[in-house]
C-alpha positions as CSV (number, residue, x, y, z in Angstrom):
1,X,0.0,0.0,0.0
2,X,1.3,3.6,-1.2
3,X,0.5,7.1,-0.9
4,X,0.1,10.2,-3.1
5,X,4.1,10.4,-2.3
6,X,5.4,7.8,-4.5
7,X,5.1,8.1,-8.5
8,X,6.8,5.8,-11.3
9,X,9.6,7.0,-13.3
10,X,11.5,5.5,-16.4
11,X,14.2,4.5,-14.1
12,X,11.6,3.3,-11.0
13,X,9.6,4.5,-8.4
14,X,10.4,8.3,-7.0
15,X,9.4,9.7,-4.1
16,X,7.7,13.0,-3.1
17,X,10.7,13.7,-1.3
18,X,12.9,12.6,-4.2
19,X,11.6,14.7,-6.7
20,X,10.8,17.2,-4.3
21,X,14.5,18.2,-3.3
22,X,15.8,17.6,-6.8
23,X,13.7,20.5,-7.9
24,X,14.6,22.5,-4.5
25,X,18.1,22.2,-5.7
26,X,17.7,23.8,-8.9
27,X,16.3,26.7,-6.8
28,X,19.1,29.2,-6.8
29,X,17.1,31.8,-4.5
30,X,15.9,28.8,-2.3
31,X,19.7,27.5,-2.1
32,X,21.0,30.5,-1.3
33,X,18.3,30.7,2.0
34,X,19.6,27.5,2.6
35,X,23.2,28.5,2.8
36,X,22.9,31.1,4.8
37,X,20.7,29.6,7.3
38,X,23.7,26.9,7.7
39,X,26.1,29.7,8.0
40,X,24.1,31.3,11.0
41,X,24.1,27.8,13.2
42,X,27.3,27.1,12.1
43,X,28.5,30.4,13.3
44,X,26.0,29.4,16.5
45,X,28.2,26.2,17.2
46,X,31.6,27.5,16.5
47,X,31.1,31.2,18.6
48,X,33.6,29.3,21.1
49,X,36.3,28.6,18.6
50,X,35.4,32.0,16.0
51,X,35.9,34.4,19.4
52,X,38.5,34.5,22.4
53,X,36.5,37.0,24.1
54,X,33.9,36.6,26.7
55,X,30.3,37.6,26.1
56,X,29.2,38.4,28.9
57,X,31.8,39.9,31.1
58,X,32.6,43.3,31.3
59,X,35.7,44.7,30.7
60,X,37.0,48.1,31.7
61,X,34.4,50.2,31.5
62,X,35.5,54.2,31.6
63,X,38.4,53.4,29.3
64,X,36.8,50.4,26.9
65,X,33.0,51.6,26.6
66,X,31.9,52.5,23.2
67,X,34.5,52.1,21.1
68,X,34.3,52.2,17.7
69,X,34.7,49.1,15.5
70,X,38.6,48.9,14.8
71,X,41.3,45.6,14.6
72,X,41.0,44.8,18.6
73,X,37.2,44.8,18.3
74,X,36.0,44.0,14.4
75,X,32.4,45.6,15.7
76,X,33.4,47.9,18.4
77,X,32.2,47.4,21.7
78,X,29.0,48.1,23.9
79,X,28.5,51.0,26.8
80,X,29.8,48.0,29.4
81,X,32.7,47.4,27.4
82,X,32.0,44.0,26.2
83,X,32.8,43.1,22.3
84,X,29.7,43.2,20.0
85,X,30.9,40.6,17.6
86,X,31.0,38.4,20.7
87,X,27.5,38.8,21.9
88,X,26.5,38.8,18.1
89,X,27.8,35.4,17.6
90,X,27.0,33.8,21.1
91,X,23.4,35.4,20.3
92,X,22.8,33.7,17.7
93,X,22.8,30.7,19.8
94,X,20.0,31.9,21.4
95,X,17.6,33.3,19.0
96,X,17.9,30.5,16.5
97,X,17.4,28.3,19.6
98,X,14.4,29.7,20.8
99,X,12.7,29.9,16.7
100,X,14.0,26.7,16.1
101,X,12.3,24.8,19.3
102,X,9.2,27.3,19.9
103,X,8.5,26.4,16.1
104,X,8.8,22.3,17.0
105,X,6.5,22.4,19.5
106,X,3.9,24.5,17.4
107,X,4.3,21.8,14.2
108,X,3.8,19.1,16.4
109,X,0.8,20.2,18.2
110,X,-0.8,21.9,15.3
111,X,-0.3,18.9,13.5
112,X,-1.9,16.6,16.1
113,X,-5.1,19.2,16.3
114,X,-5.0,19.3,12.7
115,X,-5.0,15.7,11.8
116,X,-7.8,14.9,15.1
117,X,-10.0,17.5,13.4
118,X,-9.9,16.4,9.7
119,X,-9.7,12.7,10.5
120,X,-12.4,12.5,12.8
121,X,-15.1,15.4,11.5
122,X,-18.2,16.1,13.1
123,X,-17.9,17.7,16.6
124,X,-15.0,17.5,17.5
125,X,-13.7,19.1,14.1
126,X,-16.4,22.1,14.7
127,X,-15.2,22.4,18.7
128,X,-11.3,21.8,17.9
129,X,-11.6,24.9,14.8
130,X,-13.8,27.0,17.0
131,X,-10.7,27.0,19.4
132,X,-8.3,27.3,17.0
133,X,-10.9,30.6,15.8
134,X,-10.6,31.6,19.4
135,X,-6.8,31.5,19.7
136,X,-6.2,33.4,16.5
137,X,-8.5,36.2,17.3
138,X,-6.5,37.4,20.6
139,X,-3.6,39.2,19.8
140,X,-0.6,37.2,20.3
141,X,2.1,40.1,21.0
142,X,-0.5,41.0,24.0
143,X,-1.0,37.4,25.4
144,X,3.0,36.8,24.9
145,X,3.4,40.2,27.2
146,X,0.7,39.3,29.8
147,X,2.6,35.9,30.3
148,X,6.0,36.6,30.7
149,X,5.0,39.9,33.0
150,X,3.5,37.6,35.6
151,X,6.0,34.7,35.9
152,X,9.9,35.5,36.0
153,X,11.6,35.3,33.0
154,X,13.7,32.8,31.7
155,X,14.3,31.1,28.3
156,X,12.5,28.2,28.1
157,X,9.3,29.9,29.5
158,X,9.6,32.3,26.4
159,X,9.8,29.3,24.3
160,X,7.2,27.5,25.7
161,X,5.3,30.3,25.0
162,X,6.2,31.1,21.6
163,X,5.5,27.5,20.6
164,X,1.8,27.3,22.6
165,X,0.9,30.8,20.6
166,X,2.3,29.5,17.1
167,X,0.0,26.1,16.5
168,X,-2.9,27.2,15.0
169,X,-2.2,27.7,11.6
170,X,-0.2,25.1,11.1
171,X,-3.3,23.0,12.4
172,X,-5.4,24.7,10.1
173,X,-3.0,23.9,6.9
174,X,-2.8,20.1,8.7
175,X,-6.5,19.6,8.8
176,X,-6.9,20.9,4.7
177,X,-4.5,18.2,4.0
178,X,-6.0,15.6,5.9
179,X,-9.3,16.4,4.8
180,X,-8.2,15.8,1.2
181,X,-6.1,13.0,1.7
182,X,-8.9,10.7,3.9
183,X,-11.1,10.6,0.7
184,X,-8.0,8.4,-1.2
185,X,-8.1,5.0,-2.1
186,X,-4.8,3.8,-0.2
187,X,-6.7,5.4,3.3
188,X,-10.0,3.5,1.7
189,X,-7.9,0.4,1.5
190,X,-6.5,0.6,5.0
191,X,-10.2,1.1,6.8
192,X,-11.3,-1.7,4.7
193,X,-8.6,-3.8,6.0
194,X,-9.7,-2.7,9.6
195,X,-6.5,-0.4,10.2
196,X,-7.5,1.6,13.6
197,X,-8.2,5.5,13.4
198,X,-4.6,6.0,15.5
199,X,-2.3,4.4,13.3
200,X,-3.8,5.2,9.7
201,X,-3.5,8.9,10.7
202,X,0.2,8.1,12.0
203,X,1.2,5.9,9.3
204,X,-0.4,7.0,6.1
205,X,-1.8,10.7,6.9
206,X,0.8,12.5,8.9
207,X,3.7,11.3,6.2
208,X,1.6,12.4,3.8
209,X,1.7,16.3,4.8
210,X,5.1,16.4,6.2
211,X,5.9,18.6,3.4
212,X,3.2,21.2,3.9
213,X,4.3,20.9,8.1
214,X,7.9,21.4,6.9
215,X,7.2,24.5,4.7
216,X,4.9,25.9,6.7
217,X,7.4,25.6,10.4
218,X,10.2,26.8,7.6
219,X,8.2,30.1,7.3
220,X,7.5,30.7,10.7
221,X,10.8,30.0,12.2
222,X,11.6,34.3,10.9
223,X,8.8,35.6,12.5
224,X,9.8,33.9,15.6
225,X,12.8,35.2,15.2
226,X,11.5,38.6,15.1
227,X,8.9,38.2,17.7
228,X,11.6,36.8,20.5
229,X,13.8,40.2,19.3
230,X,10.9,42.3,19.7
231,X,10.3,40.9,23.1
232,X,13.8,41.2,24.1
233,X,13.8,44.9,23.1
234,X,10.9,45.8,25.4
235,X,13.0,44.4,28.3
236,X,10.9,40.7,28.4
237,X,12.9,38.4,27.0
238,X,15.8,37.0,27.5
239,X,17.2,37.9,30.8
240,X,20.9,39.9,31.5
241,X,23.3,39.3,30.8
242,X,22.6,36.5,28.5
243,X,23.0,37.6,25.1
244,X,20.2,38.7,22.3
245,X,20.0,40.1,19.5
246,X,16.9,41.9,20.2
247,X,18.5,42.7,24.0
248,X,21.4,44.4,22.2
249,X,19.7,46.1,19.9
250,X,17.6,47.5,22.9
251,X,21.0,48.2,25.2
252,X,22.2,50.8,21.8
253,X,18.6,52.3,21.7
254,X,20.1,55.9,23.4
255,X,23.4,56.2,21.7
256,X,22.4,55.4,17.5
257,X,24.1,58.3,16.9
258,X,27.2,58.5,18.8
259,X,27.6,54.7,18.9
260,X,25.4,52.9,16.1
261,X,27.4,49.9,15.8
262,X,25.6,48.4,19.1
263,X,22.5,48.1,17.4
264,X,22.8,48.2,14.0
265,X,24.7,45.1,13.3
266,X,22.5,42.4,15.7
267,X,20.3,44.3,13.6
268,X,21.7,43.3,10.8
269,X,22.2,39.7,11.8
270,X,18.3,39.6,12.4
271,X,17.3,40.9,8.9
272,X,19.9,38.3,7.3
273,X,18.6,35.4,9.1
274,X,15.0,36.0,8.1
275,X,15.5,36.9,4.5
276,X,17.6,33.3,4.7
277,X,14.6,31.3,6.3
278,X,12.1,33.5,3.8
279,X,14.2,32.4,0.8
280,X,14.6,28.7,2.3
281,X,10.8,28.5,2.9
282,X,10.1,29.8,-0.3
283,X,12.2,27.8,-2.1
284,X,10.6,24.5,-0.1
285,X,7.3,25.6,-0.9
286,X,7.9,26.2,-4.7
287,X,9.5,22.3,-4.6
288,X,7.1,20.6,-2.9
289,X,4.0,22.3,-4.0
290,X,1.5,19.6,-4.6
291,X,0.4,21.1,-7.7
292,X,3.3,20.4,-9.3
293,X,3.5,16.6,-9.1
294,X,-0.1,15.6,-8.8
């Protein structure tokens, strides 16, 4: 038994996934995401090894504050002294942390919600979307706020949240998919064959929209990115004197003039890293897209 994923070709069967990344490849803008996505966590892994300086402690402040970027410090340093290429690079451990697990835990829940609701209709496909109707229509920036303003801070509770505030559109793209897919003569076949409810969805109809849960988490992962430095710059994210991009951005907020190298390149390293996951996305949606193999 077979899904939609698999298709004959003169040399044999090919997968979805087969045919899916050989087009992705030939995607230059896609690529391109791709590569400098890799770049960021490899930069993320290697910040021990790329820097000898430390990112958090301060150096000495009245004589070291502020300086300009020059061959000591490639990107100057902050108002405690500390060098910004440092905190850049150990920052990026952070932020693609938090997008990268906040988004996890919204694809798998979204998908579970998602594939309950299409699979099994009726009620609980009308109560599980009135939910998800609920969820979307309180403003996520305020909820995120309220949250972190009445427990104390830490990083895993701004993950947690991230990912419990990101599910429901992934559930809504999961339940589309199942909701076409449970109509198909291979899912026909398996109730036939008396295949329980539980394993045809895990078996046969969560494989089967891996591609759109992929794309779709792919996508969110910038916004994350940019919500977790928005939080950070209003003081509620990640706590001192672990480093942020959006927390350094916010530390260079009164001194753009005098000293814009504080904000401007985390800045910088914020923009690159979404236009990389936009591109990547883009170019896994454009490969994968349905339309173009059914």
């Amino acid at each position: 038994m077979s899904g939609p994923g698999e298709k004959k070709s003169p040399k044999g069967p090919r997968s979805l996934w087969s045919d899916g990344w050989s087009r992705f490849r030939k995607n230059r803008m896609g690529m391109a995401g791709a590569v400098i996505v890799g770049i960021f966590y490899l930069i993320a892994a290697l910040a021990p090894v790329l820097t000898t300086h430390d990112p958090v402690e301060q150096g000495d402040i009245p004589r070291m504050r502020y300086h300009a970027p020059n061959q000591q410090h490639l990107l100057g340093t902050d108002k405690f002294g500390r060098d910004v290429l440092t905190r850049i690079l150990y920052g990026a451990r952070i932020s693609l942390l938090i997008s990268f697990i906040a988004v996890a835990i919204a694809a798998v829940l979204g998908s579970a919600v998602g594939a309950a609701a299409g699979y099994i209709g009726g009620i609980v496909d009308a109560v599980l979307m009135r939910i998800v109707d609920g969820l979307l229509a309180i403003p996520r920036i305020f909820l995120l706020l309220t949250c972190i303003s009445l427990f104390s801070g830490s990083v895993w509770l701004i993950i947690v949240l991230l990912g419990l505030t990101s599910w429901m559109e992934t559930a809504r793209l999961v339940r589309g998919q199942v909701l076409s897919l449970k109509g198909m003569e291979f899912i026909q076949a398996a109730e036939a064959l008396g295949v329980g409810g539980r394993r045809i969805v895990l078996r046969h109809l969560i494989p089967n929209t891996l591609t759109v849960i992929i794309v779709a988490a792919t996508l969110r992962i910038g916004r994350i990115i940019l919500i977790e430095a928005a939080l950070s710059f209003l003081g509620l994210g990640v706590p001192q004197p672990t480093p942020s991009w959006g927390q350094m951005i916010f530390s260079g907020r009164d001194v753009l003039l005098s000293a814009w190298w504080v904000s401007t390149f985390p800045g910088v390293a914020i923009a690159v890293t979404v236009i990389g996951y936009n591109l990547f996305g883009d170019g896994l949606r454009d490969a994968f897209d349905p339309r173009q193999y059914v």
